[in-house]
TIVEX-477647 format. One line per 8 residues: number of its first residue (from 1); for each residue x, y, z of N, C-alpha, C. Coordinates in steps of 0.2 Angstrom, whole numbers, always signed. Atoms other than C-alpha are relative to their C-alpha. Layout:
residues N
NUM	X,Y,Z,X,Y,Z,X,Y,Z | ...
//
This chain:
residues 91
1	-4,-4,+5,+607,-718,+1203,+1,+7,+3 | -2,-9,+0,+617,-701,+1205,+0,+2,-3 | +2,-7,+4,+611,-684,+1201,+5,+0,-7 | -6,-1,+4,+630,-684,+1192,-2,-4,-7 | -1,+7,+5,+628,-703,+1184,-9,+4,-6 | +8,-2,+3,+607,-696,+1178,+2,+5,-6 | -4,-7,+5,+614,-680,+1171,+5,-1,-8 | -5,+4,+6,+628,-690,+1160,-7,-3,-5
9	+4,+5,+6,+615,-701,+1153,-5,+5,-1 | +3,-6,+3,+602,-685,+1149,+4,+2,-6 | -6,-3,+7,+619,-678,+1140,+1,-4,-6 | -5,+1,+5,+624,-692,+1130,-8,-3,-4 | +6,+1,+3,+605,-697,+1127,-1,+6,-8 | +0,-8,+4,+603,-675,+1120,+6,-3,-6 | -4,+2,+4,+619,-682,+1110,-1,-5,-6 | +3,+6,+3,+613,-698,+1105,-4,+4,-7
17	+7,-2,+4,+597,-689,+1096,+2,+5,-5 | -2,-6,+2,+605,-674,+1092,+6,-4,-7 | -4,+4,+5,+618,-686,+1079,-4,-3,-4 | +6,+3,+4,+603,-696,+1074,-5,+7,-4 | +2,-5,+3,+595,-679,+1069,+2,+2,-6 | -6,-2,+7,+610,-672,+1058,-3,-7,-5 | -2,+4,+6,+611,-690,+1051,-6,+2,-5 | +5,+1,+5,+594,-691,+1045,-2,+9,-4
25	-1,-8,+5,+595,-670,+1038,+5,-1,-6 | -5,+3,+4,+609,-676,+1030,-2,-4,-7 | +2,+6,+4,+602,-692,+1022,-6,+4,-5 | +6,-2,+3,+587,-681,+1015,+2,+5,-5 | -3,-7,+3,+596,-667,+1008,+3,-5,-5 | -4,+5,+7,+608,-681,+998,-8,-4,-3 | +5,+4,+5,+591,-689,+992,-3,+7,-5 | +4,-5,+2,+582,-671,+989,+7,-2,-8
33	-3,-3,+3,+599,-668,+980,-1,-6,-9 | -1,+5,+3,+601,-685,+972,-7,-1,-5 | +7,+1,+3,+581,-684,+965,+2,+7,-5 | -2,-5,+8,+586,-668,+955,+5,-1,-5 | -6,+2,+4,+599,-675,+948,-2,-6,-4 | +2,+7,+2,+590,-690,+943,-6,+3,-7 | +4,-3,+7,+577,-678,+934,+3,+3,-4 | -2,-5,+6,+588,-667,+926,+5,-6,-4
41	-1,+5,+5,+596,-683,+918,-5,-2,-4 | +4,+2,+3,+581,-689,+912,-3,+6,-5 | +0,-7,+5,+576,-670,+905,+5,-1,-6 | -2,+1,+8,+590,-672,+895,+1,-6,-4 | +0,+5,+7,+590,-689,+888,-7,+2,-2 | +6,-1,+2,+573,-684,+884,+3,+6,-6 | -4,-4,+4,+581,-669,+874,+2,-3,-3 | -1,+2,+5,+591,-680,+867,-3,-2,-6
49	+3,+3,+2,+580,-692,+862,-6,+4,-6 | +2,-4,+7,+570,-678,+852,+3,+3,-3 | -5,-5,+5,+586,-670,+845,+1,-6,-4 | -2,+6,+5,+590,-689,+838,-6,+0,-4 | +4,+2,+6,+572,-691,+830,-2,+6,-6 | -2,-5,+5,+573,-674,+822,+5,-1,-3 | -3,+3,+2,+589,-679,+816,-1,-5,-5 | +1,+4,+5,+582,-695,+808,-3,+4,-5
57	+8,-3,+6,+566,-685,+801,+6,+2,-4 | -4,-5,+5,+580,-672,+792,+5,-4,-3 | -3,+6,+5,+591,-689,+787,-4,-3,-6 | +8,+6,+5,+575,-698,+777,-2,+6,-3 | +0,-4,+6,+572,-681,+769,+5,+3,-2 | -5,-1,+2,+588,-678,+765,+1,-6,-6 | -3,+6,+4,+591,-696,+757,-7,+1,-3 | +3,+1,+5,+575,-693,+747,+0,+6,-2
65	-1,-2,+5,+579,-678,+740,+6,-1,-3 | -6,+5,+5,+597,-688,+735,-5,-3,-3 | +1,+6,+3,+585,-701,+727,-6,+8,-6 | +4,-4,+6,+574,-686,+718,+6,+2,-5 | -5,-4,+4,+591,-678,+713,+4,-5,-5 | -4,+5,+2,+600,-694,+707,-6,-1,-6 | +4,+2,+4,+584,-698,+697,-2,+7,-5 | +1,-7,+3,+583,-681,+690,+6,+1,-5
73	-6,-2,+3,+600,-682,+686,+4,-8,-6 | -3,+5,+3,+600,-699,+677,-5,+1,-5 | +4,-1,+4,+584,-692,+667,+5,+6,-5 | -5,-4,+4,+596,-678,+659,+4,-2,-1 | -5,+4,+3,+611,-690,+657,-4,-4,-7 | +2,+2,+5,+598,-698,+646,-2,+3,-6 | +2,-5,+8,+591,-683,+635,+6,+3,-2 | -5,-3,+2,+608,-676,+636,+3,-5,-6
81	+0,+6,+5,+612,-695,+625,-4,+0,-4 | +5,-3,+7,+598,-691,+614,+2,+4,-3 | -4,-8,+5,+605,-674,+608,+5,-3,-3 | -6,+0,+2,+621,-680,+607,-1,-5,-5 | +1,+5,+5,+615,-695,+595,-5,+3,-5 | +5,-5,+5,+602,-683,+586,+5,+5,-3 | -4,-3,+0,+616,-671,+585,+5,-4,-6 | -4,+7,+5,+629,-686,+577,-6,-3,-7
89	+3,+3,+5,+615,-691,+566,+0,+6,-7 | +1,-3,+6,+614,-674,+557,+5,+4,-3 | -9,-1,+3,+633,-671,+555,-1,-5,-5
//
């Protein structure tokens, strides 16, 4: 083998490893990047996930003060009907 032909296969070997290097820098950086991004989705469905169940909690007390208020308001439709026939009876 000559000094020349050695020299070449040093250089393209340095090359070789040197492309191999970048790639795998490359590939880590897109995982690093790719792993934060995977948490910061998961953060916010998690976010979401408790803005939804707060949401139900404040629906379920919402629909039973409607069911206090509807029964509250169908207890005065009835005394309001008493007067008014207590009323009519002493005309």
């Amino acid at each position: 083998m000559d000094p020349n032909q050695a020299a070449w296969s040093g250089t393209i070997f340095v090359m070789v490893m040197s492309a191999l290097g970048v790639a795998i820098v490359i590939v880590l950086i897109w995982q690093i990047f790719a792993t934060r991004r995977a948490r910061a989705v998961l953060t916010r469905e998690d976010e979401y996930r408790k803005l939804a169940e707060r949401a139900t909690v404040a629906q379920e007390q919402a629909a039973q003060g409607f069911s206090r208020v509807a029964a509250e308001l169908e207890d005065l439709r009835a005394r309001v009907a008493e007067m008014e026939r207590v009323l009519k009876e002493v005309e």
